[in-house]
PABA-931945 format. One record per residue: residue number from 1; residue in three letters; z negated, x negated, y of N, C-alpha, C in turn. Coordinates in steps of 0.2 Angstrom, whole numbers, plus 2048, in hexadecimal, padded with zeros to 3 digits. Layout:
N
PT; NUM; ALA; Z; X; Y; Z; X; Y; Z; X; Y $
...
END
This chain:
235
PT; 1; UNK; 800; 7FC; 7FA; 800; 800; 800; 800; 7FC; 806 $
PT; 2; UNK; 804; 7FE; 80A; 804; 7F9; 811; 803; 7FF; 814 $
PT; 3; UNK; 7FC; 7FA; 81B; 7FC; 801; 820; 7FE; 7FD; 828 $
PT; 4; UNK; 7FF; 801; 82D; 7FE; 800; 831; 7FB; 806; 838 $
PT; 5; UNK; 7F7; 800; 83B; 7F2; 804; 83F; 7F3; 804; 845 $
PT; 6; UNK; 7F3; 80A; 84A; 7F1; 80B; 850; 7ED; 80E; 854 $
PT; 7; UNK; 7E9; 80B; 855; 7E4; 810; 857; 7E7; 810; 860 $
PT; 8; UNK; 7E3; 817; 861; 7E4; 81A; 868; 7E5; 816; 86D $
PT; 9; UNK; 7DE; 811; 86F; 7DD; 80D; 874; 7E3; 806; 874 $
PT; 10; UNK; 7E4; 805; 86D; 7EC; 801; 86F; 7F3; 802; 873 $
PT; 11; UNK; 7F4; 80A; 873; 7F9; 80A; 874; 7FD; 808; 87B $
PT; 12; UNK; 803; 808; 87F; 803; 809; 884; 804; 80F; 889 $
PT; 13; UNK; 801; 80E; 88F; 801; 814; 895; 805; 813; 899 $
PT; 14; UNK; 808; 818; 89A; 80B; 819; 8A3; 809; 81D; 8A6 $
PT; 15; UNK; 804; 81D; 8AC; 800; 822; 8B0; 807; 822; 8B8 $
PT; 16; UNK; 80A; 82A; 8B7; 80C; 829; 8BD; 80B; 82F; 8C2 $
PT; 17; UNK; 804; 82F; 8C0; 801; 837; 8C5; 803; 83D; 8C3 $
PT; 18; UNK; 809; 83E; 8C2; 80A; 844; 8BF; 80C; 845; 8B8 $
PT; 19; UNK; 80C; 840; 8B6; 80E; 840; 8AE; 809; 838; 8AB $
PT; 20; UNK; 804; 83A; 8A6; 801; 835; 8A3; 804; 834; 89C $
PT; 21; UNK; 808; 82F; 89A; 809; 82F; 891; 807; 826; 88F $
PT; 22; UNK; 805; 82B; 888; 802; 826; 884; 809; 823; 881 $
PT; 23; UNK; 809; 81E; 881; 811; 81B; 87B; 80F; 818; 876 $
PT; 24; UNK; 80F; 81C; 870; 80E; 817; 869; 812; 813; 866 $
PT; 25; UNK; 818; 813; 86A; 81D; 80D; 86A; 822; 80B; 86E $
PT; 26; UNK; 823; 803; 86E; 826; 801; 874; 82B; 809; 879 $
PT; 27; UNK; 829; 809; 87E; 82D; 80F; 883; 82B; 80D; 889 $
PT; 28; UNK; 833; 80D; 88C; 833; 80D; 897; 831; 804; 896 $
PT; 29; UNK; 82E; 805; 89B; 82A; 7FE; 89D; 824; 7FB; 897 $
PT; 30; UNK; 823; 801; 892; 81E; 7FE; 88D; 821; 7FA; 889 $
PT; 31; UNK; 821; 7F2; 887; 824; 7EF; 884; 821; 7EC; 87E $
PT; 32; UNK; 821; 7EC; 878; 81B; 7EB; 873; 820; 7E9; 86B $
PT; 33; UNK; 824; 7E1; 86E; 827; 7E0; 867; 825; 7E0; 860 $
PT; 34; UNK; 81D; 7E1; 85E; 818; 7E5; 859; 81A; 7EC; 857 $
PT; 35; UNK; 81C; 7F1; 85E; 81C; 7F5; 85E; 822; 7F9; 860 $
PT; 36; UNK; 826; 7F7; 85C; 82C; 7FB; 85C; 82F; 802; 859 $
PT; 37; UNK; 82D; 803; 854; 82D; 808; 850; 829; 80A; 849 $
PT; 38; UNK; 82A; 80F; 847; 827; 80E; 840; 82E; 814; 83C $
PT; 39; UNK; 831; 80C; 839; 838; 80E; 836; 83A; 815; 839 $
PT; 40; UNK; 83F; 81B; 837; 841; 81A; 83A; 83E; 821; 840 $
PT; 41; UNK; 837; 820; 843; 836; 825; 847; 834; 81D; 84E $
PT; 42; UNK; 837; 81F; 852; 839; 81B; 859; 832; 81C; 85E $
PT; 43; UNK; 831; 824; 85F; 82E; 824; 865; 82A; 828; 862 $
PT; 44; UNK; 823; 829; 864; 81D; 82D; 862; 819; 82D; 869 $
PT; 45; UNK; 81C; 831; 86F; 818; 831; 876; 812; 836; 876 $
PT; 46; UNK; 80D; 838; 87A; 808; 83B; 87A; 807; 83B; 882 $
PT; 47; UNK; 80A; 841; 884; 80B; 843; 88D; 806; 849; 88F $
PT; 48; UNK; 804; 846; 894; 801; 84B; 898; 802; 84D; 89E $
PT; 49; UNK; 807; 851; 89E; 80B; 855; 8A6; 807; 85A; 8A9 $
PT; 50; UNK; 805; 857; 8B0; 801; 85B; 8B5; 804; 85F; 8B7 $
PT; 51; UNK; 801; 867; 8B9; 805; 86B; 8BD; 80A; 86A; 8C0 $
PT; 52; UNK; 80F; 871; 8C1; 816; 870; 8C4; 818; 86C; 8C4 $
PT; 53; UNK; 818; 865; 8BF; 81C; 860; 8BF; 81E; 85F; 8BA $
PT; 54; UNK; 825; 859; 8B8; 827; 85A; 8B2; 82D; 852; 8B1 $
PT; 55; UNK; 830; 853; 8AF; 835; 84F; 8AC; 83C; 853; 8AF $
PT; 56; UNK; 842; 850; 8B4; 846; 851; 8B7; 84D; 84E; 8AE $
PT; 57; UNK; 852; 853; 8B4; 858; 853; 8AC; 85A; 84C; 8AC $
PT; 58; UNK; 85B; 84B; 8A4; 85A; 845; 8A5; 85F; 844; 899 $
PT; 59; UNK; 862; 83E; 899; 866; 840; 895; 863; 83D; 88F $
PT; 60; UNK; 865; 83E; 888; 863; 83B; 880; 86B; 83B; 87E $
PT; 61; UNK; 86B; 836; 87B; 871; 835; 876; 86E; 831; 871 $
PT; 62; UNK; 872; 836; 868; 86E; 833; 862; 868; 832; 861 $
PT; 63; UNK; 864; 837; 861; 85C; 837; 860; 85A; 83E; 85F $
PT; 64; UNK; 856; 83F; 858; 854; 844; 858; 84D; 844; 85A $
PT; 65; UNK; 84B; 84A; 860; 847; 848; 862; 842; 850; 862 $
PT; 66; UNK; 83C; 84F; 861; 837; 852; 860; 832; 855; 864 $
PT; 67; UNK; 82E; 85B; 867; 82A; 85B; 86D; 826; 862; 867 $
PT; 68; UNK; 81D; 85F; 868; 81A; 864; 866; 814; 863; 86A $
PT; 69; UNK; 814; 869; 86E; 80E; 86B; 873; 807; 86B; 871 $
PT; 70; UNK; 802; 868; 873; 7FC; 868; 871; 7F7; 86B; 875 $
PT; 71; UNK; 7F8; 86B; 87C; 7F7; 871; 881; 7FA; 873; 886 $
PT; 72; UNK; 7F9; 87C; 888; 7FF; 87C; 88E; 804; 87D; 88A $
PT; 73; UNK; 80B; 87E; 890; 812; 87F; 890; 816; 87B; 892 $
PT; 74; UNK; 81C; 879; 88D; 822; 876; 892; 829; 879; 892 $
PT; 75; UNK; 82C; 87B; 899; 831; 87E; 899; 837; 879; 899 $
PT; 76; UNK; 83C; 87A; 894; 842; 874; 892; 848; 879; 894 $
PT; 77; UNK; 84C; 877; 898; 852; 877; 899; 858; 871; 897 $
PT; 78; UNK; 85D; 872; 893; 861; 86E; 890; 86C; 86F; 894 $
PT; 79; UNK; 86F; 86B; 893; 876; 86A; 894; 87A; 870; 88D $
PT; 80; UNK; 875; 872; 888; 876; 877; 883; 876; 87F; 883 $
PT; 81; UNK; 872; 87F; 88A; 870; 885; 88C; 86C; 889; 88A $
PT; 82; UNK; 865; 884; 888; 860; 888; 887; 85B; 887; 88D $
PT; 83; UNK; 856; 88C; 88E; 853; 88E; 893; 84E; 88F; 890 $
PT; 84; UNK; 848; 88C; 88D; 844; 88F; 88B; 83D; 88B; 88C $
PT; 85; UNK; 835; 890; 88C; 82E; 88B; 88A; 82D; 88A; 884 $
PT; 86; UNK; 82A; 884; 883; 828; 883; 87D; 821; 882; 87E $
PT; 87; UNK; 81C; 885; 879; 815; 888; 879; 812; 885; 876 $
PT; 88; UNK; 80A; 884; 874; 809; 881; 86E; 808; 885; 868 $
PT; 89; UNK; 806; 883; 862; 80A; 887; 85D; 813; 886; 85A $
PT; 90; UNK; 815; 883; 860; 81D; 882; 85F; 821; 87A; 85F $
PT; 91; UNK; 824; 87A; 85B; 827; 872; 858; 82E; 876; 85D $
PT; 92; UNK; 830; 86F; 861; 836; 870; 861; 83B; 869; 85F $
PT; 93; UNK; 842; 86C; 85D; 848; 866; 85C; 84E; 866; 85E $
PT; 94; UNK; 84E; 85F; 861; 855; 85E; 864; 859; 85A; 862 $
PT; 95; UNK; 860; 85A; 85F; 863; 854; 85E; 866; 852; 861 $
PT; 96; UNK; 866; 84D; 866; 869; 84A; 86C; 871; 84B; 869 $
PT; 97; UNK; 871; 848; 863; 87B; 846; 861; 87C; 841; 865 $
PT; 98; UNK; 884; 845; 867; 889; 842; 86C; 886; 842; 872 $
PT; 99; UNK; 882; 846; 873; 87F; 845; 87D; 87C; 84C; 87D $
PT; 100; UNK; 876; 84E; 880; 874; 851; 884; 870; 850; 88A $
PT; 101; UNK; 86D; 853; 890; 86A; 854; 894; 867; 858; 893 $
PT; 102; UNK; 85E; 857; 896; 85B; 85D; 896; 853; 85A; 89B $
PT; 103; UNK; 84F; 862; 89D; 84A; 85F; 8A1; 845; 862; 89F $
PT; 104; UNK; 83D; 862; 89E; 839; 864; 89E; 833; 863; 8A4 $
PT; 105; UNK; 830; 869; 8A3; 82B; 86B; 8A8; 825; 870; 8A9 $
PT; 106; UNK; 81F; 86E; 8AB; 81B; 870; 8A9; 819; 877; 8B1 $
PT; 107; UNK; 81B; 87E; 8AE; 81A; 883; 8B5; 815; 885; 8B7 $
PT; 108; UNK; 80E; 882; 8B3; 808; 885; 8B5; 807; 882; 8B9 $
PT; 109; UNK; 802; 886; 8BE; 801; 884; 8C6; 7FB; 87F; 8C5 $
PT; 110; UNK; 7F8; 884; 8C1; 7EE; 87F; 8BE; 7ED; 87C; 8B9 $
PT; 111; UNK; 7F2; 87D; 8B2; 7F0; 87A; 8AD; 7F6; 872; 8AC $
PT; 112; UNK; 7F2; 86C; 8AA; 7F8; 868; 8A6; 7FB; 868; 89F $
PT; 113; UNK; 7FE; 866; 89C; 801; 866; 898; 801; 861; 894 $
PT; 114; UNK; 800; 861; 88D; 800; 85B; 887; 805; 85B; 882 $
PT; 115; UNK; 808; 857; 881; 80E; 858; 87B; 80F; 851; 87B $
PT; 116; UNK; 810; 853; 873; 813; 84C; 86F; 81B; 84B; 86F $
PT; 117; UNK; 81F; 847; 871; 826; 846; 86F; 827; 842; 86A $
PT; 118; UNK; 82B; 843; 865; 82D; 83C; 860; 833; 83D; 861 $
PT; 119; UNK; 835; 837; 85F; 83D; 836; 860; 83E; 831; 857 $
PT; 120; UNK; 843; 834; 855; 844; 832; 84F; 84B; 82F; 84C $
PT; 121; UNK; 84C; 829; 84D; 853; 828; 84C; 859; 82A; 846 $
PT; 122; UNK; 85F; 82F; 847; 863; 833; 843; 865; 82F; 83C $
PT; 123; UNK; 867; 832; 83B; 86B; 82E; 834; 873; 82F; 835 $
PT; 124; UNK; 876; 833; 83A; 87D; 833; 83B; 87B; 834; 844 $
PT; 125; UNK; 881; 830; 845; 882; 82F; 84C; 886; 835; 84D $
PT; 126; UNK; 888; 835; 856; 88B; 83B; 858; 88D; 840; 854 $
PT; 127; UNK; 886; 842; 854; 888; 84C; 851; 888; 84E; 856 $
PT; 128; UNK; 888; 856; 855; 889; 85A; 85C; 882; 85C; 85D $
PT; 129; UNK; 881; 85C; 861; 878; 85D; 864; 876; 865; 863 $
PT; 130; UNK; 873; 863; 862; 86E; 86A; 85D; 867; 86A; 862 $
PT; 131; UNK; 864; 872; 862; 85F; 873; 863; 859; 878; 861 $
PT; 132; UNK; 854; 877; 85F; 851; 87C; 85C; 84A; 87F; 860 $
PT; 133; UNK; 845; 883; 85D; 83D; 883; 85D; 83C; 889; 85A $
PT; 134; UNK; 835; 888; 856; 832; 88E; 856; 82A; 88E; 852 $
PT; 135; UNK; 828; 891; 855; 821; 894; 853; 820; 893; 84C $
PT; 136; UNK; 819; 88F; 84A; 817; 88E; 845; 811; 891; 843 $
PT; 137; UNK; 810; 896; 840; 808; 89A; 83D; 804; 894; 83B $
PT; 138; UNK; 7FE; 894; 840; 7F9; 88F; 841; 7F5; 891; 839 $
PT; 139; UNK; 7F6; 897; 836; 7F1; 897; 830; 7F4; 894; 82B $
PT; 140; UNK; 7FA; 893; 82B; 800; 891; 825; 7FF; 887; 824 $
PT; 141; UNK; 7FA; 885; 829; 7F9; 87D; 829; 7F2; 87D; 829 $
PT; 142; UNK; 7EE; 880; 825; 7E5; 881; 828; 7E5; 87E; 81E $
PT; 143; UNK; 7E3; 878; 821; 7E2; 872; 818; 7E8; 873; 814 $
PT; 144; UNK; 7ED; 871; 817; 7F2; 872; 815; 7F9; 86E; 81A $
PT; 145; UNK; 7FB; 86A; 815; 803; 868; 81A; 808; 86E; 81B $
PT; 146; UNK; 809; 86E; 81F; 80E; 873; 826; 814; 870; 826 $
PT; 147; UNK; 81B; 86E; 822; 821; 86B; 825; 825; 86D; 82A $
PT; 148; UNK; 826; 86C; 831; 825; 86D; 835; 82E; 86C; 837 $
PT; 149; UNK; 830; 866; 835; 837; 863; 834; 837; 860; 82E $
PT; 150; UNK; 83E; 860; 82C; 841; 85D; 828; 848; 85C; 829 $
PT; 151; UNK; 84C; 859; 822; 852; 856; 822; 856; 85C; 823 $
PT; 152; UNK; 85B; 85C; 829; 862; 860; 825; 865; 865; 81F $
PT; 153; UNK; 864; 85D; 81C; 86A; 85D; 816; 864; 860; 810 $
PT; 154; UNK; 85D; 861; 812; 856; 861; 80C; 852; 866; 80D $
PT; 155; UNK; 854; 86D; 813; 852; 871; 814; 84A; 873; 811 $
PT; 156; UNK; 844; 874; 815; 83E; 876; 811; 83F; 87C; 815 $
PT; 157; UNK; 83D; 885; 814; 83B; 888; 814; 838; 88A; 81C $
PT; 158; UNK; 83C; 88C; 822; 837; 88C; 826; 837; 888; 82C $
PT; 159; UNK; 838; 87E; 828; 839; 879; 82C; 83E; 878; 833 $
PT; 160; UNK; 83E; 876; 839; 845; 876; 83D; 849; 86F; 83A $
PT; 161; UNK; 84F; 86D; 838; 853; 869; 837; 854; 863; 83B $
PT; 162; UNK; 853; 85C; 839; 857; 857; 83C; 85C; 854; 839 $
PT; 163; UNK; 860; 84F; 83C; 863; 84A; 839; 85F; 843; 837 $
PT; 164; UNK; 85A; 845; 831; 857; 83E; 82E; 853; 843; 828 $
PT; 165; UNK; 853; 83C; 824; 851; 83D; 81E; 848; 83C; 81E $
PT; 166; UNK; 847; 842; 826; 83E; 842; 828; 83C; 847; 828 $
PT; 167; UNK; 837; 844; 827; 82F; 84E; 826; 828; 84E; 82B $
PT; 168; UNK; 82A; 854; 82F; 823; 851; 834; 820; 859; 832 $
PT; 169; UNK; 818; 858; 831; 815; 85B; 82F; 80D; 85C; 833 $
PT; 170; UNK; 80B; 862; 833; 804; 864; 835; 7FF; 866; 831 $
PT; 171; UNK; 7FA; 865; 835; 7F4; 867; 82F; 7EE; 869; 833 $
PT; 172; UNK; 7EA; 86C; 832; 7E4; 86E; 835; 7DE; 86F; 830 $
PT; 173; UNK; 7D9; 868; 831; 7D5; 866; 82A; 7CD; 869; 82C $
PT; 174; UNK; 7CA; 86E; 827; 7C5; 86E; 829; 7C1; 868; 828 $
PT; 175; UNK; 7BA; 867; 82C; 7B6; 860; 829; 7B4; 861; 823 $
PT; 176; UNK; 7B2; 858; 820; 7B6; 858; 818; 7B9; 85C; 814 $
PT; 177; UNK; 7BE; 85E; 817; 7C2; 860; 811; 7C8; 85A; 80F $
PT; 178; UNK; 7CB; 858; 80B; 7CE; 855; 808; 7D6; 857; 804 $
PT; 179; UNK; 7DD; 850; 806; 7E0; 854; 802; 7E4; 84E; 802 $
PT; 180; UNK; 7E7; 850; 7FC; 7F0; 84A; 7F9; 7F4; 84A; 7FF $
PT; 181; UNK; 7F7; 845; 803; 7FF; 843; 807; 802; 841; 800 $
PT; 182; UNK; 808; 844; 800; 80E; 841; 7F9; 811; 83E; 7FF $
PT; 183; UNK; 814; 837; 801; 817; 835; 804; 81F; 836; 800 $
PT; 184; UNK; 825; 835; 806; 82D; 837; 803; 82E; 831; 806 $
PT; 185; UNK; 82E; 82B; 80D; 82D; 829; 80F; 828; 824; 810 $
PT; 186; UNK; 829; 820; 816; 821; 81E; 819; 81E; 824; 81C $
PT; 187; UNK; 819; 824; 81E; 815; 82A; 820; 811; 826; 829 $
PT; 188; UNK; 811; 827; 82E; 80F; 829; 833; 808; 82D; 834 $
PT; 189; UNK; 803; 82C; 833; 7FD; 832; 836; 7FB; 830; 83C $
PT; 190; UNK; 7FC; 834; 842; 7F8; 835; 848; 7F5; 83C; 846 $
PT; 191; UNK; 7EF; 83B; 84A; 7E8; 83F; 84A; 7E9; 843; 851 $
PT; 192; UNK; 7EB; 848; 851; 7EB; 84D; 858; 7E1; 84C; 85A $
PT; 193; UNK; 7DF; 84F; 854; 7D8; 850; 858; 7D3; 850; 851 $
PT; 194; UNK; 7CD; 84E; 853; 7C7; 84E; 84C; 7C7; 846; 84A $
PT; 195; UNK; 7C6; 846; 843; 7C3; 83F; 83F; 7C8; 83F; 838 $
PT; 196; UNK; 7CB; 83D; 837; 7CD; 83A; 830; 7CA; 835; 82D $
PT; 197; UNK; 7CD; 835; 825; 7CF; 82F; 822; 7D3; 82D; 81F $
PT; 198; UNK; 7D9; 82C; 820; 7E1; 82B; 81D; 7E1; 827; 817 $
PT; 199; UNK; 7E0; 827; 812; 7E1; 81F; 80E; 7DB; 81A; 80F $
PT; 200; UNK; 7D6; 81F; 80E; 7CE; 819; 814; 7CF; 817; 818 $
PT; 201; UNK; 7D5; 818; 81E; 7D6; 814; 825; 7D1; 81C; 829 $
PT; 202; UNK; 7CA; 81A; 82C; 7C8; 81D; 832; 7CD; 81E; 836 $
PT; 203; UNK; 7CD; 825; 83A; 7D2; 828; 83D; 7CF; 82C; 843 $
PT; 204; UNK; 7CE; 829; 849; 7CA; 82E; 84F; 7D2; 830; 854 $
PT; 205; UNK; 7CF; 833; 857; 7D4; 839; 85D; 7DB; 835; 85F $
PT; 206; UNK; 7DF; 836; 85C; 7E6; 831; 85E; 7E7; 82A; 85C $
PT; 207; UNK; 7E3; 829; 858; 7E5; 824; 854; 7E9; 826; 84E $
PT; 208; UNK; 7ED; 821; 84C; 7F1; 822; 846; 7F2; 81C; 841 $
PT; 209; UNK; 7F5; 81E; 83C; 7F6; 818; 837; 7FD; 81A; 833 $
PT; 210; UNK; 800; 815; 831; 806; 814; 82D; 806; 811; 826 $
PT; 211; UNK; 807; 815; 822; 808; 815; 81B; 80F; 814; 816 $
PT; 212; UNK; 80E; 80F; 815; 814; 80E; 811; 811; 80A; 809 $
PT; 213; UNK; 818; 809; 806; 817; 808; 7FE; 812; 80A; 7FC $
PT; 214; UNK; 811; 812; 7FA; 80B; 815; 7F5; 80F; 81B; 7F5 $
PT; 215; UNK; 80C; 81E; 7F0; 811; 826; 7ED; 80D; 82D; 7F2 $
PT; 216; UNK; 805; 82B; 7F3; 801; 82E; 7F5; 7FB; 82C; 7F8 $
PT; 217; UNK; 7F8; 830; 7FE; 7F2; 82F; 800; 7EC; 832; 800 $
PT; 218; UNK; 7E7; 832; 802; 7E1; 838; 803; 7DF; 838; 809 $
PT; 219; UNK; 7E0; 83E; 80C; 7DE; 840; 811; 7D8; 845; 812 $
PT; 220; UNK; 7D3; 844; 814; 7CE; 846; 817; 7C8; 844; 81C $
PT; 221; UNK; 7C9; 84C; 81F; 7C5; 84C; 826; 7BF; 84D; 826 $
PT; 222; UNK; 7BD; 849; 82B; 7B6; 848; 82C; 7B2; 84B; 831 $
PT; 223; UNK; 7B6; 84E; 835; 7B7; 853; 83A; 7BB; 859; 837 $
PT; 224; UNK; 7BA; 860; 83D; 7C0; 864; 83D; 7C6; 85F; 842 $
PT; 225; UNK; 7CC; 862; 83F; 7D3; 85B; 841; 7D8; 85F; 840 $
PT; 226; UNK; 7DD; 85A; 845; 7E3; 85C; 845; 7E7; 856; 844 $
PT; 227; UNK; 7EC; 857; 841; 7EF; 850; 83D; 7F5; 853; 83C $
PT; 228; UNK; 7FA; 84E; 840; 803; 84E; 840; 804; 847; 839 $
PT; 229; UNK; 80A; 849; 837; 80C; 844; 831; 814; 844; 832 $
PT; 230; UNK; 814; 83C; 834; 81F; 83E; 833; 81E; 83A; 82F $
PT; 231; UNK; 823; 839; 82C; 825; 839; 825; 82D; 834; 826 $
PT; 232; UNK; 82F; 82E; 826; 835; 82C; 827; 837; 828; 823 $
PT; 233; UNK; 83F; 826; 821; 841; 821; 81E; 83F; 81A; 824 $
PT; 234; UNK; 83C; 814; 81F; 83A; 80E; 823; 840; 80A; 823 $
PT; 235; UNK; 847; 80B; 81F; 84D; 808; 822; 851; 80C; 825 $
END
């Protein structure tokens, strides 16, 4: 089993008054030749957008990329012609392809906003840009993995589709309760909220670890938790 660790405090920040993000991997100005990716998922940010503020249009090309709300609302407008909020409770996916453009924005006057973005690199260039979201029943992840994405071409029941042979998953673990991760890939755990143990690796609030060569691990909270897993190919 190879692991690798990041806890919270390592990561890099970009505080710009109205957007503060956590970068778990080199991103913008954070430059971290350590931390470049974990196969093939790129970007794992952790933003907190202040009132009526947001992110101006602005373009992706080849990147499937990922936004799931942790608190608050963000309103995403795209070059696709979608218009829509994304809430928490709600995965959404975008597949850059050949190009898009889009902006997100936070419309409350008083509350900020938290969402996680991954970015997860394709396994085919230039497709046509895709978009999706939708609502996932919070009871349907309570001590239990929740696939939340998956492959295309490997369809799970439910999931929104990417271009990568990846699984991002949720879970909402009572304290100690315990349970099997079957790895397909290497496995990626960040901790949204609570206490883990991934594999024996201690796990506090936005810490994560990285699991590779092993079939399986054992997850159990030491707290009540909430716990994100992607799932990537490491080449």
């Amino acid at each position: 089993m190879k692991k690798t660790i990041h806890k919270a405090n390592t990561r890099g920040l970009a505080n710009h008054g109205w957007l503060k993000s956590y970068h778990t991997f080199s991103f913008a100005r954070y430059q971290n030749p350590e931390r470049m990716n974990f196969g093939m998922l790129r970007v794992l940010n952790d933003d907190l957008v202040q009132p009526n503020m947001g992110f101006g249009t602005h373009p992706h090309k080849n990147m499937e990329i990922i936004s799931i709300p942790i608190s608050g609302a963000l309103s995403h407008k795209d070059s696709m012609g979608n218009k829509r909020a994304i809430e928490v409770g709600e995965v959404q996916v975008m597949s850059a392809g050949t190009g898009v453009t889009h902006s997100e924005f936070n419309d409350s006057k008083t509350e900020p906003t938290n969402f996680l973005q991954l970015w997860i690199f394709p396994e085919q260039d230039d497709v046509a840009p895709y978009y999706n979201q939708k609502k996932f029943p919070v009871e349907d992840r309570k001590n239990k993995f929740q696939t939340v994405v998956a492959p295309r071409d490997k369809q799970i029941k439910g999931a929104l589709p990417i271009h990568q042979q990846a699984y991002i998953s949720l879970i909402d673990l009572d304290e100690n309760f315990e349970i099997d991760y079957e790895l397909k890939n290497g496995a990626y755990f960040f901790l949204i909220e609570g206490a883990v143990l991934v594999a024996d690796e201690k796990l506090e609030e936005r810490d994560a670890v990285g699991i590779e060569d092993v079939e399986k691990v054992i997850v159990k909270a030491t707290k009540n938790s909430k716990l994100l897993v992607v799932d990537v190919p490491m080449i």
